[in-house]
C-alpha positions in Angstrom: 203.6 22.1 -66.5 202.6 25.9 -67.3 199.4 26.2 -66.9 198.4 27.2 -71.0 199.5 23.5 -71.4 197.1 22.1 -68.6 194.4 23.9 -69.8 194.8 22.5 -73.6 195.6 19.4 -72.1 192.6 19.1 -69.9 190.3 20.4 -73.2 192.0 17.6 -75.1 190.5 15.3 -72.5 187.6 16.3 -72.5 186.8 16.4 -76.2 188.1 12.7 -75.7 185.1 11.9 -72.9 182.9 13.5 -74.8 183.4 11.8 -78.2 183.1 8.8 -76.1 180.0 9.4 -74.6 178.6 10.3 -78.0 179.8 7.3 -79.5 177.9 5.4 -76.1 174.9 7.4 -76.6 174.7 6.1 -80.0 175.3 2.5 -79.6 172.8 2.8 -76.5 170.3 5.0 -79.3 170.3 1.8 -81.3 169.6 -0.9 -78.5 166.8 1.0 -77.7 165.5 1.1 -81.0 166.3 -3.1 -81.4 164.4 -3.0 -78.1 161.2 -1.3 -79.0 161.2 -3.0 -82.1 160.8 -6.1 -79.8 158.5 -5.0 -77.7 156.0 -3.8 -80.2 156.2 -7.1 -82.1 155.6 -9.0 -78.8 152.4 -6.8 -78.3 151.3 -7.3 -82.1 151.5 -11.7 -81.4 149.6 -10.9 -78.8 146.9 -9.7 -80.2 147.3 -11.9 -83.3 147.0 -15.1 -80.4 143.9 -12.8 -79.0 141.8 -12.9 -82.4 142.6 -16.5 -83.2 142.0 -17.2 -79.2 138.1 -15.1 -80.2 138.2 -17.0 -83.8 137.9 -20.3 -82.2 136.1 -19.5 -79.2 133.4 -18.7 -82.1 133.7 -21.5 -83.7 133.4 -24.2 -80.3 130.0 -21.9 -79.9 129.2 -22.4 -83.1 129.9 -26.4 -83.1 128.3 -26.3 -79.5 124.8 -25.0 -80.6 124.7 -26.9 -83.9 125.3 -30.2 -81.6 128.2 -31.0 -83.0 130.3 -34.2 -82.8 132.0 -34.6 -79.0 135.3 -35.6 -80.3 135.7 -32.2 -82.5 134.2 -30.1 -79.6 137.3 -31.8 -77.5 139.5 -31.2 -79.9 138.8 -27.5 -80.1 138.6 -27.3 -76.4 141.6 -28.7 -76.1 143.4 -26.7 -79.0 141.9 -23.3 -77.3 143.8 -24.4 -74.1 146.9 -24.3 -76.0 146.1 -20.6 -77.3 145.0 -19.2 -73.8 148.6 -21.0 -72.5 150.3 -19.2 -75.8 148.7 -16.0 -74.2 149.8 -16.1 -70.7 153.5 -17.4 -72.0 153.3 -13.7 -74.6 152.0 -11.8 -72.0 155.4 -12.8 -69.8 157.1 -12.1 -72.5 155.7 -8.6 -73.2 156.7 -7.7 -69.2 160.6 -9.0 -70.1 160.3 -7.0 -73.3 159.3 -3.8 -71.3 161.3 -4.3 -68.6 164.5 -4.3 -71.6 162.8 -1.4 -73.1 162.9 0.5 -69.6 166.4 -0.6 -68.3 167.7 0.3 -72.2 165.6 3.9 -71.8 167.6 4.6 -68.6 171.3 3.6 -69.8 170.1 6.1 -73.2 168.9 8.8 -70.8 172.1 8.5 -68.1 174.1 8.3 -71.6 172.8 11.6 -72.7 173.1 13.5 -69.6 177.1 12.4 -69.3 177.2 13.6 -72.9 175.6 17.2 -72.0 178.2 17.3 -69.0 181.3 16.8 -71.4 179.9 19.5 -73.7 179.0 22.0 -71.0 182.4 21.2 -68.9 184.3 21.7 -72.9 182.5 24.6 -73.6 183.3 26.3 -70.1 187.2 25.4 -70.7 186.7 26.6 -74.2 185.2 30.1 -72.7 187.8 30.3 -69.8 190.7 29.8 -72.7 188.9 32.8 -74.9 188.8 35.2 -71.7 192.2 34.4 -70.3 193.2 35.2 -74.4 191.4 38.4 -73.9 192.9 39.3 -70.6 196.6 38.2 -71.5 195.7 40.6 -75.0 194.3 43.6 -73.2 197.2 43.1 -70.4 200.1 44.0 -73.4 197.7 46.4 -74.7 197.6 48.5 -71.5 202.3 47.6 -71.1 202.1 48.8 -74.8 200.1 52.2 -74.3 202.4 52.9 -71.0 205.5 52.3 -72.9 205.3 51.9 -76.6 208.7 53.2 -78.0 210.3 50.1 -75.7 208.4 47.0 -77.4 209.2 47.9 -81.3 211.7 50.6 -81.6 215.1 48.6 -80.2 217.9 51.1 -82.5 218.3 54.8 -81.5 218.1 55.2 -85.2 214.8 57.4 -86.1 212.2 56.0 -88.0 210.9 56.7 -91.4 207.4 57.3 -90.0 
């Protein structure tokens, strides 16, 4: 294979990893978002189950001091349980929720930096293809000024010029 041909055929490739990475970093771009969406939600129940879990610690007080009837003062007791139970089960479910948000944060990240290798290995190959150009043109340049009459003139016939 001459080597022009490896060289466009090894760009080729690489355009090909890197549109793929892209397209991986973008997919991975939009689990994190779905991920931090989730996360923040499962930090706003919580403190939605924190001010009912004040709300009705308030209102036992309340029913407390005022001598209130022992079957509602179970009741609420027994309902507040329930809430502080609601809040340990959302607190677990905040740690899962950061723990997605972090392994999702480190695929994006690992995404991204395979992503800047493809374009900084492609633009390399690109600038290696632009000097080897260069050379290959200052190379006939240089055969050209040493001998010019044997690259365009081929007839012993004079020219008009």
């Amino acid at each position: 294979m001459p080597p022009s041909q490896a060289i466009t055929q090894r760009i080729d490739v690489l355009k090909t990893l890197y549109a793929q990475a892209v397209e991986a970093g973008n997919q991975l771009a939009v689990d994190l978002k779905q991920s931090q969406s989730l996360h923040q939600q499962s930090l706003d129940k919580m403190q939605h189950l924190q001010t009912y879990a004040q709300q009705y610690r308030r209102q036992l007080q309340d029913l407390e001091a005022a001598g209130g009837a022992w079957s509602k003062v179970r009741d609420l007791r027994t309902f507040i349980a329930k809430v502080d139970a609601a809040l340990v089960a959302q607190q677990a479910e905040i740690g899962r929720a950061e723990a997605r948000r972090a392994d999702k944060t480190r695929a994006w990240t690992a995404a991204r930096q395979r992503e800047k290798a493809y374009e900084l290995l492609l633009a390399q190959q690109q600038v290696f293809v632009k000097t080897a150009a260069q050379k290959q043109a200052q190379h006939e340049l240089q055969e050209w000024g040493l001998n010019p009459q044997s690259q365009f003139v081929t007839t012993t016939q004079p020219t008009r010029f």
